[in-house]
C-alpha positions as CSV (number, residue, x, y, z in Angstrom):
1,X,57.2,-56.7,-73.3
2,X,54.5,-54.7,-75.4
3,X,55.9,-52.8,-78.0
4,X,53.5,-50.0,-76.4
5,X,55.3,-50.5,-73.2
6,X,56.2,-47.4,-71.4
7,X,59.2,-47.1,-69.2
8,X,59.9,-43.0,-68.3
9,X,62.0,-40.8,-65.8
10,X,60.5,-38.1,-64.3
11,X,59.3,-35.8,-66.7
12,X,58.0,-32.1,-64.5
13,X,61.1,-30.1,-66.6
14,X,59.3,-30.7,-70.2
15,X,56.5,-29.0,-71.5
16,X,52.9,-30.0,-70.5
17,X,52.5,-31.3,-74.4
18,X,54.8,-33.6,-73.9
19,X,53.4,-34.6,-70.8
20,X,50.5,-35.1,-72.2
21,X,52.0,-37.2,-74.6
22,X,53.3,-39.6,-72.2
23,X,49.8,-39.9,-70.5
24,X,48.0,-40.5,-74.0
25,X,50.9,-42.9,-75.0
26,X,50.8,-44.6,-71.6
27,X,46.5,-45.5,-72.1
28,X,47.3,-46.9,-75.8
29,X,45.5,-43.6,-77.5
30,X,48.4,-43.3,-80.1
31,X,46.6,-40.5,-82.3
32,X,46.3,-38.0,-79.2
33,X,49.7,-38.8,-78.0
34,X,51.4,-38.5,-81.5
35,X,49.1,-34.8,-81.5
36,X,51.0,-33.9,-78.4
37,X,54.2,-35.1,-79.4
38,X,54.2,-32.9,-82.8
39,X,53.2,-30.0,-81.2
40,X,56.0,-30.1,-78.1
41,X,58.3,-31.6,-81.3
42,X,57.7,-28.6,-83.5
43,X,57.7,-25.9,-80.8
44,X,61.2,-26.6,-79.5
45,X,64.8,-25.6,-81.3
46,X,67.7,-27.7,-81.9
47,X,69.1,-25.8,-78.8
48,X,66.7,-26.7,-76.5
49,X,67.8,-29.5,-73.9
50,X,64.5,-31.7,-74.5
51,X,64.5,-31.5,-78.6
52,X,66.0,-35.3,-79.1
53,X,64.1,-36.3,-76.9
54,X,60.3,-34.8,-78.0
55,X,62.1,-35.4,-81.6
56,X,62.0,-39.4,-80.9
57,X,59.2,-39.6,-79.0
58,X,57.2,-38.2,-82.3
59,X,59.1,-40.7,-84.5
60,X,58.3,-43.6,-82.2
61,X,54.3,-42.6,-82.0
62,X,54.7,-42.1,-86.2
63,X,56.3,-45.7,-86.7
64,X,53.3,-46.8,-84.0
65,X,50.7,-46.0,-86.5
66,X,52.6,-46.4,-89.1
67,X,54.9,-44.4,-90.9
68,X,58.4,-45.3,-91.6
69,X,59.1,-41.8,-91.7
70,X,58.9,-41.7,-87.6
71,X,61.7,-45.1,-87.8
72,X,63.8,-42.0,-90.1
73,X,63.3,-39.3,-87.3
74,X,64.3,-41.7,-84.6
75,X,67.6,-42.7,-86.3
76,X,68.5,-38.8,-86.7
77,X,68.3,-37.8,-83.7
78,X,70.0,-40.6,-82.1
79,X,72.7,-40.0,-84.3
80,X,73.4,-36.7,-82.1
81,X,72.1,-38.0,-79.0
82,X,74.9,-38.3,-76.2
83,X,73.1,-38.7,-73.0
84,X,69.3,-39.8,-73.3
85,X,68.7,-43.4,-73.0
86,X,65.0,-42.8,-73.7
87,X,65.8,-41.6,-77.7
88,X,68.1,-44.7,-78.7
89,X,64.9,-46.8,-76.3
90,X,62.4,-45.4,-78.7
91,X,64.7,-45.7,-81.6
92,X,64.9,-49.4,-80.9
93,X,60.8,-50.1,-80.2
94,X,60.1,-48.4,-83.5
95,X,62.7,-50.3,-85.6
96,X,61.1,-53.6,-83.7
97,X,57.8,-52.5,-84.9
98,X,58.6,-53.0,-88.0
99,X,60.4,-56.1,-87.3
100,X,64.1,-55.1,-88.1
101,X,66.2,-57.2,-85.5
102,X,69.3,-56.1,-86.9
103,X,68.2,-52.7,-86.3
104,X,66.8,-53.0,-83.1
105,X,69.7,-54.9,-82.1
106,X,72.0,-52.1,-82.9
107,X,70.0,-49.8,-81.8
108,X,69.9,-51.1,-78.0
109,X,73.7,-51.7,-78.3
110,X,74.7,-47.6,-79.0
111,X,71.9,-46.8,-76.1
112,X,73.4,-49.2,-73.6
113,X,76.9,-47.1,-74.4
114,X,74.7,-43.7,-73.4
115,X,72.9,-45.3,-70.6
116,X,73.7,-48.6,-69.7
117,X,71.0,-48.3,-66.9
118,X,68.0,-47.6,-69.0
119,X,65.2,-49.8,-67.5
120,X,63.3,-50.1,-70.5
121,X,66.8,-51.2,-73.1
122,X,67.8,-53.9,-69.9
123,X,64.2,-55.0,-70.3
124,X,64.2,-54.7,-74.1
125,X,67.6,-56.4,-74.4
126,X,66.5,-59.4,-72.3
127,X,63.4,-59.7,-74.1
128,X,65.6,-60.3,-77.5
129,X,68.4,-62.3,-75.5
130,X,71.3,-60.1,-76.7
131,X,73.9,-61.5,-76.1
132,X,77.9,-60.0,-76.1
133,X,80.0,-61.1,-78.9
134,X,82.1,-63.7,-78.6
135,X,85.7,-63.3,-77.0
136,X,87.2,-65.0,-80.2
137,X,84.8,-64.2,-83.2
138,X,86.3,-66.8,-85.4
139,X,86.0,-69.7,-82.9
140,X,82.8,-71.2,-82.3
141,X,81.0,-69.9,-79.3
142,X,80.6,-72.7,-77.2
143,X,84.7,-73.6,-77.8
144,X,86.0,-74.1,-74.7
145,X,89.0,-71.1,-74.9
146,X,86.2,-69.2,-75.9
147,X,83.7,-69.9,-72.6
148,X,87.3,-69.6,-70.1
149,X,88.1,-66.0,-72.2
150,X,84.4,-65.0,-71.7
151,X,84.5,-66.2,-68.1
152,X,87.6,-64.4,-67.3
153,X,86.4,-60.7,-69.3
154,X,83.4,-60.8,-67.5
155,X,85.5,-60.3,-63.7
């Protein structure tokens, strides 16, 4: 998967900036999509419904071109997110971009809790081969008790 990849709901309830966003981010043009994202990002309050998510779509096209400061963004607002897969998504591309697999791995884990749905984490999280921990951490994986506990959590 690109890291430019874009996986989105349907977006008609947000504001045509950030609509325009998604279109610019969608061709590659990072500079007029991370325009679009600052202005939906800075016009919206903390109360509004869409501001994690304009929030960490500005952090994600920041950490595109470069800034660590859109990684910091991305990582505040998940931190309140309960219910949009897309924030810990771009949360998780931007700490990949600047190749933190920890991160990213964590990241993909606390947005699989929100949304365990999310088309683009799946994809994301198949792409890095997460895999769940094992049954008995202090075992090695491939013990047998440990493949039969696995097996049997799994049903």
């Amino acid at each position: 998967m690109s890291i430019q990849n874009v996986t989105y709901k349907d977006y008609s309830l947000c504001c045509p900036d950030f609509i325009n966003g998604i279109e610019f981010l969608k061709r590659g043009m990072i500079s007029q999509a991370r325009h679009c994202f600052e202005v939906a990002y800075e016009q919206t309050t903390y109360r509004d419904v869409h501001y994690n998510k304009y929030a960490s779509f500005c952090g994600y096209v920041r950490a595109l071109a470069g800034d660590r400061g859109g990684v910091a963004i991305c990582r505040e607002v998940a931190r309140n997110e309960l219910y949009d897969g897309d924030v810990f998504f771009n949360l998780a591309k931007s700490e990949w971009h600047f190749k933190d697999r920890k991160r990213t791995v964590d990241s993909l884990i606390h947005g699989m809790e929100v949304d365990n749905m999310h088309p683009g984490m799946r994809e994301l999280s198949a792409e890095l081969r997460m895999r769940k921990k094992a049954a008995i951490s202090f075992l090695p994986r491939n013990s047998a008790l440990n493949n039969k506990l696995g097996k049997f959590f799994r049903k």
